[in-house]
PDB file of N, CA, C and O in Angstrom:
ATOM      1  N   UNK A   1      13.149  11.057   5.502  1.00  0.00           N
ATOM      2  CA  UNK A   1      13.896  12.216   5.942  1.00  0.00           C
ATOM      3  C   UNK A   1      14.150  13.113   4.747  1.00  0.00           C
ATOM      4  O   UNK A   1      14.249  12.561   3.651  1.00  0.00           O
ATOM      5  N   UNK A   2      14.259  14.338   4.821  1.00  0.00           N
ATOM      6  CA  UNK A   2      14.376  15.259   3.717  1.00  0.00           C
ATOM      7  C   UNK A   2      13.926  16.963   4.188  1.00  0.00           C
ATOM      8  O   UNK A   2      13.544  17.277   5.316  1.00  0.00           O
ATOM      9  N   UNK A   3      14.042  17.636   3.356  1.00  0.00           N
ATOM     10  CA  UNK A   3      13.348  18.989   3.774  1.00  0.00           C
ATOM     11  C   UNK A   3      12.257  18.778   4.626  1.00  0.00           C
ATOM     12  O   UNK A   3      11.526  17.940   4.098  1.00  0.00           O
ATOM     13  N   UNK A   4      11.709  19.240   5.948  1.00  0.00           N
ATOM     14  CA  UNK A   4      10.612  18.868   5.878  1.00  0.00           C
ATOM     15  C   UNK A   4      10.116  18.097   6.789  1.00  0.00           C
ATOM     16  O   UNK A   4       9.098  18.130   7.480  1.00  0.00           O
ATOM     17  N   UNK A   5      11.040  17.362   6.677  1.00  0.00           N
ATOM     18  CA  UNK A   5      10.408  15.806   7.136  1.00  0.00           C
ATOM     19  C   UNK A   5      11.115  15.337   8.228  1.00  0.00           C
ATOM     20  O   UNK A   5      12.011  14.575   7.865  1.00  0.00           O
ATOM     21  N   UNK A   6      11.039  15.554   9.856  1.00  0.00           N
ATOM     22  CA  UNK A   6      11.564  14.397  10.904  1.00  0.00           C
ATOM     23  C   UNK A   6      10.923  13.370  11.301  1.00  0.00           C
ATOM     24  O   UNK A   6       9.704  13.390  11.472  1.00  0.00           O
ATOM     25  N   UNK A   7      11.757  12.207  11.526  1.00  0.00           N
ATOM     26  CA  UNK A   7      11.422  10.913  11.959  1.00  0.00           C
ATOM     27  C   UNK A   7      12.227  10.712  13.186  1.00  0.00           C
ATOM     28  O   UNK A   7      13.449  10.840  13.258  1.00  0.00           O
ATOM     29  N   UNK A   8      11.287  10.332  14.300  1.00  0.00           N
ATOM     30  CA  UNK A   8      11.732   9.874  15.577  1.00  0.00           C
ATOM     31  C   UNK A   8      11.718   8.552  15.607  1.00  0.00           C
ATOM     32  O   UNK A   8      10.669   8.021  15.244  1.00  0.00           O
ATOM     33  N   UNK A   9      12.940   7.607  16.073  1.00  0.00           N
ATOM     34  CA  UNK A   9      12.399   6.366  16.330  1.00  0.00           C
ATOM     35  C   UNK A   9      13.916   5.994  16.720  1.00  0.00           C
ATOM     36  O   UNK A   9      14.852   6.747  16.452  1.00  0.00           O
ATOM     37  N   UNK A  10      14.061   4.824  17.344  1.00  0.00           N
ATOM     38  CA  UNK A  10      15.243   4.038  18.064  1.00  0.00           C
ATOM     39  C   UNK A  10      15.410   2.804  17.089  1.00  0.00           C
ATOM     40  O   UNK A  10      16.167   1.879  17.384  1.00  0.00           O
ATOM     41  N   UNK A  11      14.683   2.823  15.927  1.00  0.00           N
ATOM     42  CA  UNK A  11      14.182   1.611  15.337  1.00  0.00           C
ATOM     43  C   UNK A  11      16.081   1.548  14.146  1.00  0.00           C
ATOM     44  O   UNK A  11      16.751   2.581  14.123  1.00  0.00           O
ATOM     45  N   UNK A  12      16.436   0.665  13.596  1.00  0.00           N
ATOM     46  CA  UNK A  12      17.667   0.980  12.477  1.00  0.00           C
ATOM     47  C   UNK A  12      17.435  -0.439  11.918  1.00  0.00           C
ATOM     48  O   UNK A  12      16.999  -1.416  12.527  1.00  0.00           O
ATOM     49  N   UNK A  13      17.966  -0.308  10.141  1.00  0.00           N
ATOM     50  CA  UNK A  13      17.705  -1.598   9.856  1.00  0.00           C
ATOM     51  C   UNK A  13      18.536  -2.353  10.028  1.00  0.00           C
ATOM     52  O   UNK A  13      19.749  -2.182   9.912  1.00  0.00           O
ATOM     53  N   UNK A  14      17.604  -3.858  10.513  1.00  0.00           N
ATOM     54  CA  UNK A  14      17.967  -5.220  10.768  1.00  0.00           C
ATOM     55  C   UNK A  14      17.250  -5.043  12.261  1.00  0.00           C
ATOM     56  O   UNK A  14      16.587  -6.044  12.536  1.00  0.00           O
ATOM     57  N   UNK A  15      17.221  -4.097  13.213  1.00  0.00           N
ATOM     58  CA  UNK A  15      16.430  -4.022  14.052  1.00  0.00           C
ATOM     59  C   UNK A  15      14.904  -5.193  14.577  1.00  0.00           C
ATOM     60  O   UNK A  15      13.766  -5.405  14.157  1.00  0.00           O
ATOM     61  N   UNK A  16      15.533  -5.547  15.388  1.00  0.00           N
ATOM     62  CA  UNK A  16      14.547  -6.506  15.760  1.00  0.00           C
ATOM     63  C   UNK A  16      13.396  -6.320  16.982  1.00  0.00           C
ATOM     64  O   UNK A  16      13.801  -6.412  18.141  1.00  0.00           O
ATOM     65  N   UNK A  17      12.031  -6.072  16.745  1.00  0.00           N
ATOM     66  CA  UNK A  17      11.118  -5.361  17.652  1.00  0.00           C
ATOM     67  C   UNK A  17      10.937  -6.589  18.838  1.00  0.00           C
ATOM     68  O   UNK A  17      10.648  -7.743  18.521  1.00  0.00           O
ATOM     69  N   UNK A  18      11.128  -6.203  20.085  1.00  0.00           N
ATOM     70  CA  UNK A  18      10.783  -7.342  20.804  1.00  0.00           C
ATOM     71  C   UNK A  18       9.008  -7.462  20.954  1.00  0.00           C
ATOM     72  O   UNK A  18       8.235  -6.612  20.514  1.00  0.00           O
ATOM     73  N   UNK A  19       8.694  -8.426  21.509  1.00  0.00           N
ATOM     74  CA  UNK A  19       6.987  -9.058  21.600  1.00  0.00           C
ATOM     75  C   UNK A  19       6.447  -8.051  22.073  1.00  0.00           C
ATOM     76  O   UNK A  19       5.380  -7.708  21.564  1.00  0.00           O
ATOM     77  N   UNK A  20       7.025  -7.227  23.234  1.00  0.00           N
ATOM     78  CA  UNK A  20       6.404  -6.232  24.002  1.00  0.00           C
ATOM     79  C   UNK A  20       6.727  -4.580  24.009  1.00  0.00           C
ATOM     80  O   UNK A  20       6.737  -3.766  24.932  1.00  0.00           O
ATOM     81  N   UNK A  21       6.973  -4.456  22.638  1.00  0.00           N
ATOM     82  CA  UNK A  21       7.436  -3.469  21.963  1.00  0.00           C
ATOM     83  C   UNK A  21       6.140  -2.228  22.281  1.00  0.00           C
ATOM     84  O   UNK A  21       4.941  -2.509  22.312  1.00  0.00           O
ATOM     85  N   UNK A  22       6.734  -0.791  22.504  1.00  0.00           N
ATOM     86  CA  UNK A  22       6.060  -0.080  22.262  1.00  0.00           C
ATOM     87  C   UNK A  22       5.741   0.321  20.836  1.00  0.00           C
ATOM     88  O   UNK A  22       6.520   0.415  19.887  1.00  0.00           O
ATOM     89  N   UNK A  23       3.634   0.670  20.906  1.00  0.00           N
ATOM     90  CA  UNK A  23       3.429   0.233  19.555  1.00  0.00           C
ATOM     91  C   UNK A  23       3.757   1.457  18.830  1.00  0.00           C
ATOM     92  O   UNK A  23       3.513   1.275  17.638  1.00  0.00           O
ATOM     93  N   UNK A  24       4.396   3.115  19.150  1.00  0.00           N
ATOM     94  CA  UNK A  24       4.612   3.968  18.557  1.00  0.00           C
ATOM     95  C   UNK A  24       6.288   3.474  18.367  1.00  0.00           C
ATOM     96  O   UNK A  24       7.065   3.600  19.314  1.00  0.00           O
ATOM     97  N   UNK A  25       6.720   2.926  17.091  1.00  0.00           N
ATOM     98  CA  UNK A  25       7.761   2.553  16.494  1.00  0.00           C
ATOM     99  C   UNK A  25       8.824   3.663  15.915  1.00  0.00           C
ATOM    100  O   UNK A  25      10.054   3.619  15.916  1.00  0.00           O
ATOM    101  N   UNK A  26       8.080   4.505  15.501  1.00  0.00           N
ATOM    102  CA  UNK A  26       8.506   5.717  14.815  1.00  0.00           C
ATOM    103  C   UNK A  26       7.199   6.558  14.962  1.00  0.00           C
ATOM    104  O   UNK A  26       5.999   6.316  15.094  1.00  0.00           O
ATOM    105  N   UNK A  27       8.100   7.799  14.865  1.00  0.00           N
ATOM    106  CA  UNK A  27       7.050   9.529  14.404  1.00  0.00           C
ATOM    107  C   UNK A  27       7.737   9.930  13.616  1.00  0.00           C
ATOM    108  O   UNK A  27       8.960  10.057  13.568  1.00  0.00           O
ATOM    109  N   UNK A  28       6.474  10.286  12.539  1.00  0.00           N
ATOM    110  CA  UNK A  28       6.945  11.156  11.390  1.00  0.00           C
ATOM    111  C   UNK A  28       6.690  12.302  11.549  1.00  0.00           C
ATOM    112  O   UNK A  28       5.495  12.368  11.837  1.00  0.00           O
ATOM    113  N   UNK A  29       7.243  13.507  11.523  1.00  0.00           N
ATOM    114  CA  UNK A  29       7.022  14.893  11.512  1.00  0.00           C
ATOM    115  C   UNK A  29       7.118  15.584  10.391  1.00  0.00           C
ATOM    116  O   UNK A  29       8.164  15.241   9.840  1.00  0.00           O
ATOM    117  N   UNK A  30       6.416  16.591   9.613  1.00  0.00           N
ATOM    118  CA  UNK A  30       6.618  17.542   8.868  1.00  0.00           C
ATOM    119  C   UNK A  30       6.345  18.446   9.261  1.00  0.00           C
ATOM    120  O   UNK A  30       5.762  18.466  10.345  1.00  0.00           O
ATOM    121  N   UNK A  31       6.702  19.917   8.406  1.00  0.00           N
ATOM    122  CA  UNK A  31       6.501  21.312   8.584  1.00  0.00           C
ATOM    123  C   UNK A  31       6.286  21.660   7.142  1.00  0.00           C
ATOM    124  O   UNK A  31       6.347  20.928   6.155  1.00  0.00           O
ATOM    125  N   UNK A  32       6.039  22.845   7.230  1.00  0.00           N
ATOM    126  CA  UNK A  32       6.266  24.030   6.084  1.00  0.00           C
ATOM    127  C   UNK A  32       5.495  25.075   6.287  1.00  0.00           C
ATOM    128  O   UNK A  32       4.655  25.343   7.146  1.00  0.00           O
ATOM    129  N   UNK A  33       5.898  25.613   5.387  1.00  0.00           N
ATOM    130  CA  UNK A  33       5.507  27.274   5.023  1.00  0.00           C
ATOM    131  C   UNK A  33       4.044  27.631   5.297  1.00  0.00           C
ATOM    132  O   UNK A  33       3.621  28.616   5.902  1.00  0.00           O
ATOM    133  N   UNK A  34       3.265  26.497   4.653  1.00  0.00           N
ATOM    134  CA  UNK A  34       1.802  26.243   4.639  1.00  0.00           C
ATOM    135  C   UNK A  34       1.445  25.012   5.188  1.00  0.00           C
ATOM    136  O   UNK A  34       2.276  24.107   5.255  1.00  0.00           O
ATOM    137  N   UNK A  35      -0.081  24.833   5.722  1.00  0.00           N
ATOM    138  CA  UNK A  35      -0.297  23.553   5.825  1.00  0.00           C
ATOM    139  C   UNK A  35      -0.257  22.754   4.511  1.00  0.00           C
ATOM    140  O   UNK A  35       0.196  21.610   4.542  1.00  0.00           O
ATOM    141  N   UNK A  36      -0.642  23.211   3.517  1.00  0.00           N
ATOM    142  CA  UNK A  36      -0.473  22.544   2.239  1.00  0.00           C
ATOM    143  C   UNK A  36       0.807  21.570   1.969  1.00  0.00           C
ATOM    144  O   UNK A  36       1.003  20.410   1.607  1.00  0.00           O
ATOM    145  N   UNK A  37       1.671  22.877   2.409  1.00  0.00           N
ATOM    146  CA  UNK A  37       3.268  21.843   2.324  1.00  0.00           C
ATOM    147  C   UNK A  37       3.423  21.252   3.048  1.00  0.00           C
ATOM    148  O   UNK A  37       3.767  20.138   2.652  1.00  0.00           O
ATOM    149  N   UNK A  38       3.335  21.395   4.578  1.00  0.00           N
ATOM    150  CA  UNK A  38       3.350  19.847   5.599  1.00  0.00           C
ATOM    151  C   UNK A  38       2.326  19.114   5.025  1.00  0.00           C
ATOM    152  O   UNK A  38       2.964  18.145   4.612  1.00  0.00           O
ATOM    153  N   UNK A  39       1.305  18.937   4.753  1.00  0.00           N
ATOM    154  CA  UNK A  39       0.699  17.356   4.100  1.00  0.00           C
ATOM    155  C   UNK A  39       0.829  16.939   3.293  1.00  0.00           C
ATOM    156  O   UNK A  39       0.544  15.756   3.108  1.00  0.00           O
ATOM    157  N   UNK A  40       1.449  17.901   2.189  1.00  0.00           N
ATOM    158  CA  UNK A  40       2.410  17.684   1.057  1.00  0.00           C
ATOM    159  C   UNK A  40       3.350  16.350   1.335  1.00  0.00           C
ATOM    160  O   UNK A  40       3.293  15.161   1.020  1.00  0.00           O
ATOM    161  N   UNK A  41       4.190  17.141   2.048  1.00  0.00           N
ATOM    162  CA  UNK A  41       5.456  16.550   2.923  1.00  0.00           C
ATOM    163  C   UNK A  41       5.477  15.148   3.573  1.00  0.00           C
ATOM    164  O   UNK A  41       6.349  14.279   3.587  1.00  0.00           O
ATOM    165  N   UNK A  42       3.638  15.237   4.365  1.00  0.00           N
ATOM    166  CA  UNK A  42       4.265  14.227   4.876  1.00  0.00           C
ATOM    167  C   UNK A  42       3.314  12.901   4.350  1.00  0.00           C
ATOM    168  O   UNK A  42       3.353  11.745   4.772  1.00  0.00           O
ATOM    169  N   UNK A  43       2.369  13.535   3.178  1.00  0.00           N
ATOM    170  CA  UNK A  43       1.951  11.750   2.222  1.00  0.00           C
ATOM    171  C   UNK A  43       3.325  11.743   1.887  1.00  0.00           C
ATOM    172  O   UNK A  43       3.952  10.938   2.576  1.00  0.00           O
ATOM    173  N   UNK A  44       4.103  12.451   0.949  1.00  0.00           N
ATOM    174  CA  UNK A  44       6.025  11.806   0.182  1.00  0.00           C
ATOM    175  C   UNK A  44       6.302  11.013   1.475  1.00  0.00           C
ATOM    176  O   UNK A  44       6.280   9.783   1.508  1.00  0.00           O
ATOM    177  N   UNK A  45       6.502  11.611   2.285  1.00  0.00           N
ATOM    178  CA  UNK A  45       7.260  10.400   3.662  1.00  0.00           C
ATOM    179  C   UNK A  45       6.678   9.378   3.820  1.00  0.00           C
ATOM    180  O   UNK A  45       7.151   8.242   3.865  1.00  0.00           O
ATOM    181  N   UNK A  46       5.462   9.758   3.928  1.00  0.00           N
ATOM    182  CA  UNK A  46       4.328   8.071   4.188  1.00  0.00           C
ATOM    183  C   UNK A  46       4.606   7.292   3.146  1.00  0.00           C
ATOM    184  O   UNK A  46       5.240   6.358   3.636  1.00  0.00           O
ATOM    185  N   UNK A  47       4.499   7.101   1.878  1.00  0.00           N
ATOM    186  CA  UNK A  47       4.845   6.922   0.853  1.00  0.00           C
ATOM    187  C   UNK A  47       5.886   6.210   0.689  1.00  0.00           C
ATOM    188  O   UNK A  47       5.871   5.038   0.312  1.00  0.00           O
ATOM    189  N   UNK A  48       6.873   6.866   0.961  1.00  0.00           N
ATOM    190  CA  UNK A  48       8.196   6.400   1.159  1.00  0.00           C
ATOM    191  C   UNK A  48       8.762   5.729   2.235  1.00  0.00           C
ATOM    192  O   UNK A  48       9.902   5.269   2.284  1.00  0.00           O
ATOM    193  N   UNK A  49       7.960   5.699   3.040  1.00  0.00           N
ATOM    194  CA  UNK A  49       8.373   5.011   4.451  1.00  0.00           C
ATOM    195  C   UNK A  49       8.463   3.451   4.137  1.00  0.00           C
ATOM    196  O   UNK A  49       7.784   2.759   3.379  1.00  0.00           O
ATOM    197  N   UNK A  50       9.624   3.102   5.048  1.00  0.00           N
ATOM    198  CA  UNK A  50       9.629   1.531   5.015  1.00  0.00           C
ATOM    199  C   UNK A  50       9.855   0.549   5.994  1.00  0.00           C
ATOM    200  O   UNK A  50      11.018   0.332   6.331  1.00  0.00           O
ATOM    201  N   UNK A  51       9.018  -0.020   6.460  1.00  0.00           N
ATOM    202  CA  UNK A  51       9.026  -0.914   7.940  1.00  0.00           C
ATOM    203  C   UNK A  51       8.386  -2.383   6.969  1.00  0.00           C
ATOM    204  O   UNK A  51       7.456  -2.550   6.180  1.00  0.00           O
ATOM    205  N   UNK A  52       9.271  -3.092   7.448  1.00  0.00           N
ATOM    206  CA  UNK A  52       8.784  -4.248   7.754  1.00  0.00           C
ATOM    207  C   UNK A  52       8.470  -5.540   8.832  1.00  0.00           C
ATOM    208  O   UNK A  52       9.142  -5.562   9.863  1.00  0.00           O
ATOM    209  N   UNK A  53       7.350  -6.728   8.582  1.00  0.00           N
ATOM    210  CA  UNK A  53       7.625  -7.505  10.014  1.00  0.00           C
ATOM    211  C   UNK A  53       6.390  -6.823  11.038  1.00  0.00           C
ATOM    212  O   UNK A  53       6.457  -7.140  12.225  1.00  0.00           O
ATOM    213  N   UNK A  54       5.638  -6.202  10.748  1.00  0.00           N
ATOM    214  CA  UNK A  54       4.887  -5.499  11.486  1.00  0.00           C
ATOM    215  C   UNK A  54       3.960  -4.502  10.690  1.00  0.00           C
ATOM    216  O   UNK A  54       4.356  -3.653   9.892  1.00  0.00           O
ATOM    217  N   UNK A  55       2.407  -4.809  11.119  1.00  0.00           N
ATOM    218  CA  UNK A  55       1.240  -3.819  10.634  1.00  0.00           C
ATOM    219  C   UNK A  55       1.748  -2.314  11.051  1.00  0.00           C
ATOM    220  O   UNK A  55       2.200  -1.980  12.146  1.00  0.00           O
ATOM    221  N   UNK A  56       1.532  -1.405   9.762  1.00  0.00           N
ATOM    222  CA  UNK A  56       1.530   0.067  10.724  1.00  0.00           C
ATOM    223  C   UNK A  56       0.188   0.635  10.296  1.00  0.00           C
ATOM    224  O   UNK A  56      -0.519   0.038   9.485  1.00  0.00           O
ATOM    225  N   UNK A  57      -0.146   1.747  10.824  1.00  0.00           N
ATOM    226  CA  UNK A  57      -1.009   2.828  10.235  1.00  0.00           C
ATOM    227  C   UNK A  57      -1.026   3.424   9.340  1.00  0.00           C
ATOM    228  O   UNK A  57      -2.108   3.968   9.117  1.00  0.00           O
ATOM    229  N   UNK A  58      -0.052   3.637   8.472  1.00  0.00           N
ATOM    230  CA  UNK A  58       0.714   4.302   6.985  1.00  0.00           C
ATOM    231  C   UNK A  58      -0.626   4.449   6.406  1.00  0.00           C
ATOM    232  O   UNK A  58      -1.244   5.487   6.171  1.00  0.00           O
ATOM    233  N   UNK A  59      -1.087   2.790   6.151  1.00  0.00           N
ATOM    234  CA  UNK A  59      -2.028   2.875   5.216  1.00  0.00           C
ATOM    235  C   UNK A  59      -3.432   3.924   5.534  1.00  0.00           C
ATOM    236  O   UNK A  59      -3.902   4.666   4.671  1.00  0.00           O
ATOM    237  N   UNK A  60      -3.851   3.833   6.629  1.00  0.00           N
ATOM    238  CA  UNK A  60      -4.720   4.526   7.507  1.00  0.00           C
ATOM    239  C   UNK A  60      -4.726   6.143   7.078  1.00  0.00           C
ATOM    240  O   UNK A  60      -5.644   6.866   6.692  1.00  0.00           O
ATOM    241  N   UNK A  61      -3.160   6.423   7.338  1.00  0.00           N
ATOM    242  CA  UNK A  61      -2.736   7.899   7.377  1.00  0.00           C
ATOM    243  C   UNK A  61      -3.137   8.639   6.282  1.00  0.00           C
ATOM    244  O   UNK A  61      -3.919   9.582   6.159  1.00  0.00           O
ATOM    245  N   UNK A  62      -2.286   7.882   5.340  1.00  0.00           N
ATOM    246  CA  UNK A  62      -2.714   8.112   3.821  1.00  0.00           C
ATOM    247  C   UNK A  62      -3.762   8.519   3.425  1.00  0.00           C
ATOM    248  O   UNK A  62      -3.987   9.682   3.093  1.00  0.00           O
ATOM    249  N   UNK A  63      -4.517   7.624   3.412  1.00  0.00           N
ATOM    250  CA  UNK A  63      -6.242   8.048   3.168  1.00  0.00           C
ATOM    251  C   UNK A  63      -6.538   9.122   3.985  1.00  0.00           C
ATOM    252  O   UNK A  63      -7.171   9.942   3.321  1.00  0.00           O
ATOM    253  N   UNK A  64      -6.377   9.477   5.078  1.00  0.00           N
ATOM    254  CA  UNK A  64      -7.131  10.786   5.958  1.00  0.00           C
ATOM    255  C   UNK A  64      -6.437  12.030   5.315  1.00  0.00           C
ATOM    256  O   UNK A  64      -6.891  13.117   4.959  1.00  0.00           O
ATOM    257  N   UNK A  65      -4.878  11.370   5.280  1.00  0.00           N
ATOM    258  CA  UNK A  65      -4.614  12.962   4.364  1.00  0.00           C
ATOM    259  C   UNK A  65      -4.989  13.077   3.066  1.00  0.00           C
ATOM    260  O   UNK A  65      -4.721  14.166   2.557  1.00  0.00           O
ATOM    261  N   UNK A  66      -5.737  11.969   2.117  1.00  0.00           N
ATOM    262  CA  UNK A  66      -6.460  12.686   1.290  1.00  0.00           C
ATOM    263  C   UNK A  66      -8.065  12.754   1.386  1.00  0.00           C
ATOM    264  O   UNK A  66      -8.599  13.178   0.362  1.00  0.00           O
ATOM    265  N   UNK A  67      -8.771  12.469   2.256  1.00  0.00           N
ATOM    266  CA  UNK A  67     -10.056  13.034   2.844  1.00  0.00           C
ATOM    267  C   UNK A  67     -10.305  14.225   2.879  1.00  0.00           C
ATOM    268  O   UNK A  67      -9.763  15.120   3.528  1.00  0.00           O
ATOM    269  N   UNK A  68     -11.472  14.263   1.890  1.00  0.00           N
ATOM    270  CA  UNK A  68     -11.887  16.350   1.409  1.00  0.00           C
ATOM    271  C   UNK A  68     -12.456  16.649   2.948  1.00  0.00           C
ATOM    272  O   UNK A  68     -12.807  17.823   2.834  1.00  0.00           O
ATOM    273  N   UNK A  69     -12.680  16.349   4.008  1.00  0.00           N
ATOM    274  CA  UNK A  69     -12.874  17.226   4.903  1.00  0.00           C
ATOM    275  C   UNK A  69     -11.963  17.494   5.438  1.00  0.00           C
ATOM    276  O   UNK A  69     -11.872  18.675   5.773  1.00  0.00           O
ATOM    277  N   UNK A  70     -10.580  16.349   5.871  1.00  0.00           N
ATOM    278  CA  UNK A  70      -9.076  16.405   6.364  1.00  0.00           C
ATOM    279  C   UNK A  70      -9.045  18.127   5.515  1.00  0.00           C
ATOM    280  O   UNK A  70      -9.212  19.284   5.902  1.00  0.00           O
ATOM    281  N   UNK A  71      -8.759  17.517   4.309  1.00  0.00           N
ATOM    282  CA  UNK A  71      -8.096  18.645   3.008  1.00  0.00           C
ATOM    283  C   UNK A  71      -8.592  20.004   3.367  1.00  0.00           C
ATOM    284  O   UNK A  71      -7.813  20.899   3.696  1.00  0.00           O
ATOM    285  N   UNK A  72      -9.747  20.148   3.312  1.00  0.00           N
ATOM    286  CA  UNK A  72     -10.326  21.376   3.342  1.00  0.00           C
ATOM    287  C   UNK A  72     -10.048  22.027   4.816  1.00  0.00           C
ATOM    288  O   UNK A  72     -10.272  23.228   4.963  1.00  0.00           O
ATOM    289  N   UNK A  73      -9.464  21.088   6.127  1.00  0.00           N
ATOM    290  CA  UNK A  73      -9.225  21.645   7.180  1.00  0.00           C
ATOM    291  C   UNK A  73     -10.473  21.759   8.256  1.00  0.00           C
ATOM    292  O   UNK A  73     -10.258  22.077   9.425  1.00  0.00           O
ATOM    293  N   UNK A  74     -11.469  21.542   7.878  1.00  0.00           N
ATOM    294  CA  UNK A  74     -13.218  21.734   8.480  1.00  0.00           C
ATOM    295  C   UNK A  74     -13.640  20.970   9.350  1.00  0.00           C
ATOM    296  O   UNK A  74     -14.860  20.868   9.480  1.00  0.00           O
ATOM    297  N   UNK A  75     -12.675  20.150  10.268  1.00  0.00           N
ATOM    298  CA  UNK A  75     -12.625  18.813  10.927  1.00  0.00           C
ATOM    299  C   UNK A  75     -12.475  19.393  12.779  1.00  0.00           C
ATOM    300  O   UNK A  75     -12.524  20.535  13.236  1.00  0.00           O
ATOM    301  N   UNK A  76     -12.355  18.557  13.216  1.00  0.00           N
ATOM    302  CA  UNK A  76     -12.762  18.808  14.802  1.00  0.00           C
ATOM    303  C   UNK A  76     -12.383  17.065  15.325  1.00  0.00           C
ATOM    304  O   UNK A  76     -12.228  16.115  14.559  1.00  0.00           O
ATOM    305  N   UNK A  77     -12.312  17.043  16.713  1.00  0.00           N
ATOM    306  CA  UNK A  77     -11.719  15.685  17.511  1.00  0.00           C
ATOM    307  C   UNK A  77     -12.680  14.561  16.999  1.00  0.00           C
ATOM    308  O   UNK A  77     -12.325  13.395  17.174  1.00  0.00           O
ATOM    309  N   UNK A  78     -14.033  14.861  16.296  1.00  0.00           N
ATOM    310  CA  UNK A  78     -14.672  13.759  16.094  1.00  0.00           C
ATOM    311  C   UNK A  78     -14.967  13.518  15.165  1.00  0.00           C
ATOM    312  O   UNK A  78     -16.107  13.211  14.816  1.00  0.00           O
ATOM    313  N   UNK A  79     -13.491  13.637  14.160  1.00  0.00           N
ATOM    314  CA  UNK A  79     -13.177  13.683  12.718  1.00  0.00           C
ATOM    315  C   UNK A  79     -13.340  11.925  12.547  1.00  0.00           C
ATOM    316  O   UNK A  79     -13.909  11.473  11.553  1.00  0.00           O
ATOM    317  N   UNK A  80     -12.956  11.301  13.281  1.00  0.00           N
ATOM    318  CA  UNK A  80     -12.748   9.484  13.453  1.00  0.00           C
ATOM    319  C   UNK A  80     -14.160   9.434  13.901  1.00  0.00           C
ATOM    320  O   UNK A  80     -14.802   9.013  12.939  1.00  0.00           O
ATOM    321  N   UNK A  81     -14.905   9.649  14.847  1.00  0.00           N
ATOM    322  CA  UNK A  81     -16.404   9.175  15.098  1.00  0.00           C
ATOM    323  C   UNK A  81     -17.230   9.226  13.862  1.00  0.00           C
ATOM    324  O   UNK A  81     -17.904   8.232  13.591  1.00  0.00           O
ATOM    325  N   UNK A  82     -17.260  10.339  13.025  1.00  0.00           N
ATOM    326  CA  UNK A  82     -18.078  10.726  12.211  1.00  0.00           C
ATOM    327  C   UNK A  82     -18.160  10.065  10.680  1.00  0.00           C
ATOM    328  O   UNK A  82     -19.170   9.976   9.983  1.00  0.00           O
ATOM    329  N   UNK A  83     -16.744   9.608  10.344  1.00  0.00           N
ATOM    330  CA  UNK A  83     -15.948   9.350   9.145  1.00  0.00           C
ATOM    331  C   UNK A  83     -15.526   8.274   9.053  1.00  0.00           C
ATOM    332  O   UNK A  83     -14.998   7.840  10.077  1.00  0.00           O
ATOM    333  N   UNK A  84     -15.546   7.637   8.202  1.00  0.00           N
ATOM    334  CA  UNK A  84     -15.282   5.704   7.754  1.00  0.00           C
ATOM    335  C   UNK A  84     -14.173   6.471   6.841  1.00  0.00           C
ATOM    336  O   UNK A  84     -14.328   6.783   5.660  1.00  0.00           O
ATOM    337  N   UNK A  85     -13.031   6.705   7.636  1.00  0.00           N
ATOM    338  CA  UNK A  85     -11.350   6.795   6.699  1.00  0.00           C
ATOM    339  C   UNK A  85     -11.465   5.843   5.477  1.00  0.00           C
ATOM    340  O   UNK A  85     -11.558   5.932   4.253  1.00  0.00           O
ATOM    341  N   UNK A  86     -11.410   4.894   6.429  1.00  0.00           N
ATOM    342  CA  UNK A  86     -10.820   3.272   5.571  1.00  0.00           C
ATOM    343  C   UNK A  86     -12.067   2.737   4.713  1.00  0.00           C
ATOM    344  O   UNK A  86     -11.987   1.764   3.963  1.00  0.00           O
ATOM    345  N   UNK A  87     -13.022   3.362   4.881  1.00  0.00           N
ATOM    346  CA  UNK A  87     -14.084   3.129   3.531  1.00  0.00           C
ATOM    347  C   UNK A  87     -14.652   1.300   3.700  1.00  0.00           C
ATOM    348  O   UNK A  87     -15.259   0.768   2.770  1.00  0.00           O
ATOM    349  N   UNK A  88     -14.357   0.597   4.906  1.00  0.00           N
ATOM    350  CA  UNK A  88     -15.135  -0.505   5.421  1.00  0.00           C
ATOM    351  C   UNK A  88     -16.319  -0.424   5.410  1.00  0.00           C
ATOM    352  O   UNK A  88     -17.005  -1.350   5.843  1.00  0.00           O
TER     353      UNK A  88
END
């Protein structure tokens, strides 16, 4: 949370996820002035984010927002078909 930066979630710590938990736990939101500054914005949040007890996507996220085609903006819905994010 910060300039910038909303997080949706019902989640608080000590929070305990039940088995049949919906798997969107939290949303992170940013804005700004530019797109520059929302992805700015929201690797610091990713970054800073902290869940434990459970796999998230963080790591996933991360990498796409620094992917030179993400970056450069030149991308389309079959940005994931085309692109090995995770470099597997």
């Amino acid at each position: 949370r910060g300039l910038g930066v909303r997080v949706d979630s019902a989640a608080y710590p000590g929070y305990s996820i039940p088995p049949y938990y919906d798997s969107m736990i939290a949303k992170v939101i940013t804005y700004g002035k530019t797109r520059e500054e929302a992805v700015s914005r929201m690797k610091r949040a990713l970054s800073e984010f902290v869940i434990e007890g459970v796999h998230t996507t963080i790591p996933f996220h991360l990498k796409l927002l620094e992917h030179e085609t993400f970056v450069s903006g030149e991308f389309n819905t079959k940005f994931l078909e085309i692109y090995d994010v995770m470099g597997s």
